[in-house]
C-alpha positions as semicolon CSV with decimal commas, in nm:
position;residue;x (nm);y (nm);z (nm)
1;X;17,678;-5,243;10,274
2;X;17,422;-5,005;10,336
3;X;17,123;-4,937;10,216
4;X;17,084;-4,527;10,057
5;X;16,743;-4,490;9,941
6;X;16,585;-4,257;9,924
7;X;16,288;-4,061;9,920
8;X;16,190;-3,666;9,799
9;X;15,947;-3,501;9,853
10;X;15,927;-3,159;9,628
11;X;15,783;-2,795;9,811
12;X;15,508;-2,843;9,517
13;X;15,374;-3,155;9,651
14;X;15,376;-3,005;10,046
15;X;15,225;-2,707;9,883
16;X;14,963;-2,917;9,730
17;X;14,883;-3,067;10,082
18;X;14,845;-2,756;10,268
19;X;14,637;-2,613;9,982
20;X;14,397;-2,862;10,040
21;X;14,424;-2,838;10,406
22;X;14,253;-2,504;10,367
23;X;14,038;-2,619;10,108
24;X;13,690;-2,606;10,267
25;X;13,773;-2,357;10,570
26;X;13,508;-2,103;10,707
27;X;13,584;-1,758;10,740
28;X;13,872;-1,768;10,549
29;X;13,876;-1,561;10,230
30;X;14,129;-1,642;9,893
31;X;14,475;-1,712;10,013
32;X;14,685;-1,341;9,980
33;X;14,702;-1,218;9,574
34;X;15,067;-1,177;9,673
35;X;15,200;-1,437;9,540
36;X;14,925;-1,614;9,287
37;X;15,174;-1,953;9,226
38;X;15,164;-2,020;9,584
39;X;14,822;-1,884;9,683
40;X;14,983;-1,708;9,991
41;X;15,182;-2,016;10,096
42;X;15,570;-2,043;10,094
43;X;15,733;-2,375;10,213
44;X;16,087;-2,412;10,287
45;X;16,233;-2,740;10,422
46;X;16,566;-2,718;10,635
47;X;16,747;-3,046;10,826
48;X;16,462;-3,241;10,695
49;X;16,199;-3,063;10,881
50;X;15,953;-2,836;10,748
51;X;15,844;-2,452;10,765
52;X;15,530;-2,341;10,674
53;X;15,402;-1,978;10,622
54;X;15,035;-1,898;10,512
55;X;14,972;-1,504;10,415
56;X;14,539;-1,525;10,435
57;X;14,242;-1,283;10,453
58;X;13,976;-1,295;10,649
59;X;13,596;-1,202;10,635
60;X;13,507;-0,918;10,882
61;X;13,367;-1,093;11,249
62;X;13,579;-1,389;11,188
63;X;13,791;-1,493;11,516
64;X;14,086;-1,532;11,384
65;X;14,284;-1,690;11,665
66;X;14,022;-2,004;11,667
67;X;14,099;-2,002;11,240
68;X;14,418;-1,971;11,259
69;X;14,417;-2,253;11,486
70;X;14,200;-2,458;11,355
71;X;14,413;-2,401;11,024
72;X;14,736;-2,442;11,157
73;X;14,636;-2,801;11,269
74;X;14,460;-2,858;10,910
75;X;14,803;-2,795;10,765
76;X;15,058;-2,981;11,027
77;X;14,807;-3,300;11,057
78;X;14,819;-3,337;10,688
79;X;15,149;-3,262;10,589
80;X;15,283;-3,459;10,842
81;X;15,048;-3,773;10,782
82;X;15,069;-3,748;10,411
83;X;15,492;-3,662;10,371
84;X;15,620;-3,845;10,717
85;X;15,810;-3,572;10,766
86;X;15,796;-3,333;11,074
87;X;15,619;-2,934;11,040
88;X;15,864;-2,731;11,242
89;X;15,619;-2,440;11,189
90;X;15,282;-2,286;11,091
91;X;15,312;-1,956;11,053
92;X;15,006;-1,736;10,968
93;X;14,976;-1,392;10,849
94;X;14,654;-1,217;10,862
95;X;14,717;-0,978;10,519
96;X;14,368;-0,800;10,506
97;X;14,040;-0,814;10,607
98;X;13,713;-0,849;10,399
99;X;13,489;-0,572;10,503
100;X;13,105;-0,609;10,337
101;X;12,773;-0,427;10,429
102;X;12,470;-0,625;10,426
103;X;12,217;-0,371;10,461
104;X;11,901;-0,397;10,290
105;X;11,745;-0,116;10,140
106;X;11,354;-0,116;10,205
């Protein structure tokens, strides 16, 4: 006989992980106001693999091919450690940009 356990892992736990993922990342402003549950992440899992697309904006000056990067590798390495399962994709969406003067008025 054999055996059939098994293990799930819910979207809201992988969302979890690559929320903290981005926890602490520079030049990233709040994940997109699009979609407040998620923070500007949506996870879908298809033939046990997973897809991952993160909606962000950025601070003015910030290279955002090195963050997005940096973030997509945040987000695989962890998910993939932490579920066992394989990231497919990290998708990222730059949604807006943070413009602010910091002129000083003498």
């Amino acid at each position: 006989m054999e055996n059939q356990d098994q293990i799930r892992i819910s979207n809201d736990v992988i969302l979890t992980i690559a929320q903290l993922a981005l926890a602490d990342e520079i030049g990233m402003e709040k994940a997109s106001k699009k979609s407040p549950k998620n923070k500007g992440i949506n996870i879908e899992v298809v033939d046990e693999k997973i897809y991952i697309d993160v909606e962000l904006n950025v601070s003015y000056g910030t290279k955002i091919p090195e963050l997005s990067g940096r973030i997509q590798q945040k987000i695989r390495s962890s998910v993939e450690n932490m579920t066992g399962m394989e990231v497919a994709e990290v998708n990222i969406n730059i949604a807006s940009m943070n413009i602010e003067k910091t002129t000083k008025e003498a």
